[in-house]
N, C-alpha and C positions, 0 to 999 in steps of 0.2 A: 442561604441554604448550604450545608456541607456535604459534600457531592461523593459518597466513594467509585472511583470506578472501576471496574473489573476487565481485565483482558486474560481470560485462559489460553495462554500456548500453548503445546505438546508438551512441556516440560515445568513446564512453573504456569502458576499466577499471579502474575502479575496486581500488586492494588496499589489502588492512589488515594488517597486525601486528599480533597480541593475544599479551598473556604469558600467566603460568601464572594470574592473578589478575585474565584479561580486561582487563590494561590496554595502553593502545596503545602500543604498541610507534614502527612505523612507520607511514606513510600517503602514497601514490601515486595521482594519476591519469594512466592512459597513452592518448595515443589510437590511436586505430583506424586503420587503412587498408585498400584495399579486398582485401585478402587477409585481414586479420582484424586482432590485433596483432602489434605487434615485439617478439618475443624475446630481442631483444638488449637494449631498455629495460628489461625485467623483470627479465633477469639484473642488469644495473646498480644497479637499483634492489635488488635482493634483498642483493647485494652487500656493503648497508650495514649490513644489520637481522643481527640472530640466525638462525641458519637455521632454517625450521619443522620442526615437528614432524608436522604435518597442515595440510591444506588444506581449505576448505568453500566450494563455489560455491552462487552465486544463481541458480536458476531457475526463471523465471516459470511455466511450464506442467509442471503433473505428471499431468495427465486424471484419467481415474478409476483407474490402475495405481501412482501412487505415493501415499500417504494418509500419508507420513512422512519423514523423511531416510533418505538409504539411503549405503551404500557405494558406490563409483562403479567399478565393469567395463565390463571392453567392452560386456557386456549391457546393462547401464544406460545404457551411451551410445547405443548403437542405437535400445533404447526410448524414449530424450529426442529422438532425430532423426526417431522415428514420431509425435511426439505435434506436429513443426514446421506442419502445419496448421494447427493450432488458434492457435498463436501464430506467426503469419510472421514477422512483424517482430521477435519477441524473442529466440526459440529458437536460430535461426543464428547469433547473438550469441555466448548461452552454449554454444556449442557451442565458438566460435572461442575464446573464453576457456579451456575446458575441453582444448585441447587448445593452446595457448600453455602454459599452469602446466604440461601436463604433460610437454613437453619441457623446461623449463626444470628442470622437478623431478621425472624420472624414478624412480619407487618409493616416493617419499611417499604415504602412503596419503591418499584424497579422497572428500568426502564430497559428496550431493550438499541440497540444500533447496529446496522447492517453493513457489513463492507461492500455489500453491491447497490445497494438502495441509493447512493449518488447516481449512478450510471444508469440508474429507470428511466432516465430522459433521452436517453438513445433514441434515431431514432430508427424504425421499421430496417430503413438501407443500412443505420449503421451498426443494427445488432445481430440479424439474419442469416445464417449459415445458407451459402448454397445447396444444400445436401437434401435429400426427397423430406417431402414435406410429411411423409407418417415419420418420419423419425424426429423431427422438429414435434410434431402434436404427440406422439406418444411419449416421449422422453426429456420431454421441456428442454432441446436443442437450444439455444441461443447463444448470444453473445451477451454474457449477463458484468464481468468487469469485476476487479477488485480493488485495495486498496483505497476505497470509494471515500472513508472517513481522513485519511490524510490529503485525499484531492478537495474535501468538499472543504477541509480548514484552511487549504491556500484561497481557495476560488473564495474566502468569508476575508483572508487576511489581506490578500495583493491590493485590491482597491482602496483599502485604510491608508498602505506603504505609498499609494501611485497617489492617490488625492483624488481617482475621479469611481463615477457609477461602476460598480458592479455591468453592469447593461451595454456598456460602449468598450470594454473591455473581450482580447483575447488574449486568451491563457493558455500557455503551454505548464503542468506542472513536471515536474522528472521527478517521482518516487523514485531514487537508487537505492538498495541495500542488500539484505542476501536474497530477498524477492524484490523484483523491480516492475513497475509502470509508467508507464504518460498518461497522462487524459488531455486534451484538448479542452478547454473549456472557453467556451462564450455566452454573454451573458449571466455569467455567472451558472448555470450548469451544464454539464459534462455533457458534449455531442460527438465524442470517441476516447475510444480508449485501445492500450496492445494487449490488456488481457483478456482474457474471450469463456469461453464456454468452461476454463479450469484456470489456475493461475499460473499454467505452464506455457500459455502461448505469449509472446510478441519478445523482448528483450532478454539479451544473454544477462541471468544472474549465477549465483554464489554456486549453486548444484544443479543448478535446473538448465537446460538448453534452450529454452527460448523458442521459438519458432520454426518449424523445420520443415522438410518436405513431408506429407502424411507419405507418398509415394514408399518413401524410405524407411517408413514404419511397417509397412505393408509385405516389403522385398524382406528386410531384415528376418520377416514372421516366416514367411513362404519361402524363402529362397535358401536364408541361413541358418535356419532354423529354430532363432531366437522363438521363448517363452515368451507370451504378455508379458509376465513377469522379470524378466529378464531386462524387455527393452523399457519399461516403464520405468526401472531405476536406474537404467542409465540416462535414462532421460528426465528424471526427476532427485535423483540423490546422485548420479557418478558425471553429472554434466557440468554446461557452465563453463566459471574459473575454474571449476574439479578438472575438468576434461581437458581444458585447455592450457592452463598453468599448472598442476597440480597441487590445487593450493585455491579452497574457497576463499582467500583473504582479499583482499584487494591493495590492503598494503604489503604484500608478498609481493603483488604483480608489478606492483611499481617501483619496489623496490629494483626485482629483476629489470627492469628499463633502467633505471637507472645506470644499472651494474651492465649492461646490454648485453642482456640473456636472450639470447633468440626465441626459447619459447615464451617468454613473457612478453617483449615487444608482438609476437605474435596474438596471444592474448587480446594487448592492450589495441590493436589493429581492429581484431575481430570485434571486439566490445562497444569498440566508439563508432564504429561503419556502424554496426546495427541501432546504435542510438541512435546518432544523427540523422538514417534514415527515415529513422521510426517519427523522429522529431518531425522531419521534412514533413512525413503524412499526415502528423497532427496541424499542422499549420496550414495545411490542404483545407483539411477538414474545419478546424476553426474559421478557415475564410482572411487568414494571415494571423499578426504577430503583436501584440503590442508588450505581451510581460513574458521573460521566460527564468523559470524556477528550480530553483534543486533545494530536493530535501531526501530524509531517509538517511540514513550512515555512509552511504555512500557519497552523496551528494551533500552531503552538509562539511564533509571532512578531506575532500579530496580535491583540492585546485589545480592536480594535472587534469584531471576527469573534463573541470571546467573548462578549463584553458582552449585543451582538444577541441571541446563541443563549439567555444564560441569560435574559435578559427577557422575549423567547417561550416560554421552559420554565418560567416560573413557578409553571404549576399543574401541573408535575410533580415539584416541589418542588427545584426549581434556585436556589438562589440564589449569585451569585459577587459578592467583594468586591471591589469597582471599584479602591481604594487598589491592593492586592497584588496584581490582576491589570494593573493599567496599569504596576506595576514588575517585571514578571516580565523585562524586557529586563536591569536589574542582580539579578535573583536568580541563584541555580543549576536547571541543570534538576530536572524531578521535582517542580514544588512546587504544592502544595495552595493553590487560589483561592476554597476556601469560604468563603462565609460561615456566623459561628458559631451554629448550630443549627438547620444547615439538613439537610433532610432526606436530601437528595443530596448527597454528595459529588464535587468538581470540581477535574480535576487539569489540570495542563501536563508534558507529559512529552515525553524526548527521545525521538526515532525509531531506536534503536538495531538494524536488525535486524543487523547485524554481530554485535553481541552473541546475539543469538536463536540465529542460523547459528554461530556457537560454539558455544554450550550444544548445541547438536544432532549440530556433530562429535563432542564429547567425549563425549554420551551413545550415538552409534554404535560407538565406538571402543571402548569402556570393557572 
């Protein structure tokens, strides 16, 4: 079966062509405009590749209604266009995506995949905002989790990499990129995660600040007069590396270390305290340690990042071998950076959720 898959950004969409043996086929980015995208670049582009067989979109927000991949009806689209509260920004995307692929590819059957629908196995303790409980029942409150499709392809791949069950396995994965995650995973799925009720709480990323005091959300409003509007993009578009390095890159920031720029070692201070910690509490949560992972752009491409983290996880039995992890830029993805006889095992792996969103049509399909 040839798979296309679809991920609508805020700026392009992203498509893929996968064959029968998940390999790629083809690969497009189209952008956007302010009606959605152009249909006619898709046709064009479609034009070259094999024609699919199925289609599998990317979408960010599934609430508490979808816990899985599902077939996509008009049902399902309506309930993905109920659920655009919760995700403004994303939703209206995959919708415009979701309905470009389907004029271009009328009667192909389409599937849909959620970025929270890993994290439906939270459980009660680990997704419950303390906050009055009408606002949890009227406003679907929770700790619902993102990135769900690139944790749920480590927590499919690490066991292959280790040799053993799925089931006897804990998983730390490290989503880094210009949005970042953990999830904890045992037994194969997710019993925490640091993103929560938006994808702005738990880890400092690219523009966003990561976890903060709500207190100071509160003062900023009442006291200094700040706009919602105002503290919301500082806290989602001027945060982060922005706020910290000036400079959402991460190889800007380490460059500046390098170069021993004080606000960039500063940076790189603030960035790895907050992983590490975040680390620490997934490993809480999982019940210990047996795999830990990087992936995302951040993590796939940066062996100071690693270095850092596995030097602070020493006494969780982290250890990564400097040699093979400062070469991982000429190895293949997928590769193992332990060192040998170390109690945790530590991988680099690629961010494949195109692959994940495969595996998920065909097993809807089947």
């Amino acid at each position: 079966m040839h798979v296309l898959v679809v991920n609508a950004g805020s700026s392009s969409l992203k498509v893929r062509l996968l064959g029968d043996n998940d390999e790629t086929i083809g690969t497009v980015d189209l952008p956007a405009d302010s009606s959605g995208f152009d249909t006619a670049e898709l046709s064009a582009a479609l034009k070259e590749w094999p024609a699919p067989e199925a289609v599998g979109h990317r979408i960010v927000h599934g609430g508490t209604r979808f816990s899985g991949p599902v077939r996509i009806t008009d049902e399902v689209v309506e309930q993905i266009a109920d659920l655009t509260a919760l995700a403004p920004l994303h939703q209206p995307k995959a919708l415009a995506g979701l309905e470009a692929v389907g004029k271009v590819l009328p009667g192909v059957p389409a599937v849909a995949s959620f970025d929270t629908a890993f994290h439906a196995t939270l459980s009660a303790g680990a997704s419950t905002y303390a906050v009055p409980v009408e606002w949890r029942e009227a406003h679907s409150i929770r700790r619902y989790g993102f990135h769900g499709l690139s944790h749920a392809y480590a927590a499919g791949l690490i066991p292959q990499l280790v040799g053993r069950p799925a089931s006897e396995l804990r998983i730390v994965n490290c989503h880094l990129g210009a949005g970042a995650s953990l999830c904890a995973i045992k037994g194969g799925e997710s019993v925490d995660t640091t993103m929560g009720f938006t994808p702005l709480e738990g880890l400092v990323m690219a523009t966003r600040s990561g976890t903060v005091d709500p207190g100071m959300v509160l003062w900023l409003q009442q006291q200094a007069g700040m706009s919602a509007k105002e503290v919301s993009e500082g806290l989602e578009k001027a945060g982060g590396l922005t706020a910290l390095a000036g400079s959402a890159d991460m190889r800007d920031v380490e460059a500046g270390v390098e170069a021993g720029d004080e606000r960039a070692v500063l940076t790189m201070q603030v960035y790895v305290h907050r992983l590490v910690s975040s680390i620490g509490s997934m490993i809480a949560s999982a019940g210990g340690l047996d795999a830990l992972v990087f992936t995302g752009g951040v993590g796939e491409n940066s062996p100071m990042i690693r270095r850092l983290v596995g030097e602070k996880l020493a006494w969780a039995g982290v250890r990564i071998d400097d040699s093979v992890n400062g070469a991982m830029g000429k190895l293949k993805q997928d590769t193992e950076i332990t060192t040998e006889g170390a109690a945790v095992r530590t991988f680099v792996i690629g961010a494949r959720e195109d692959l994940q969103i495969s595996g998920e049509v065909r097993q809807v399909l089947a």
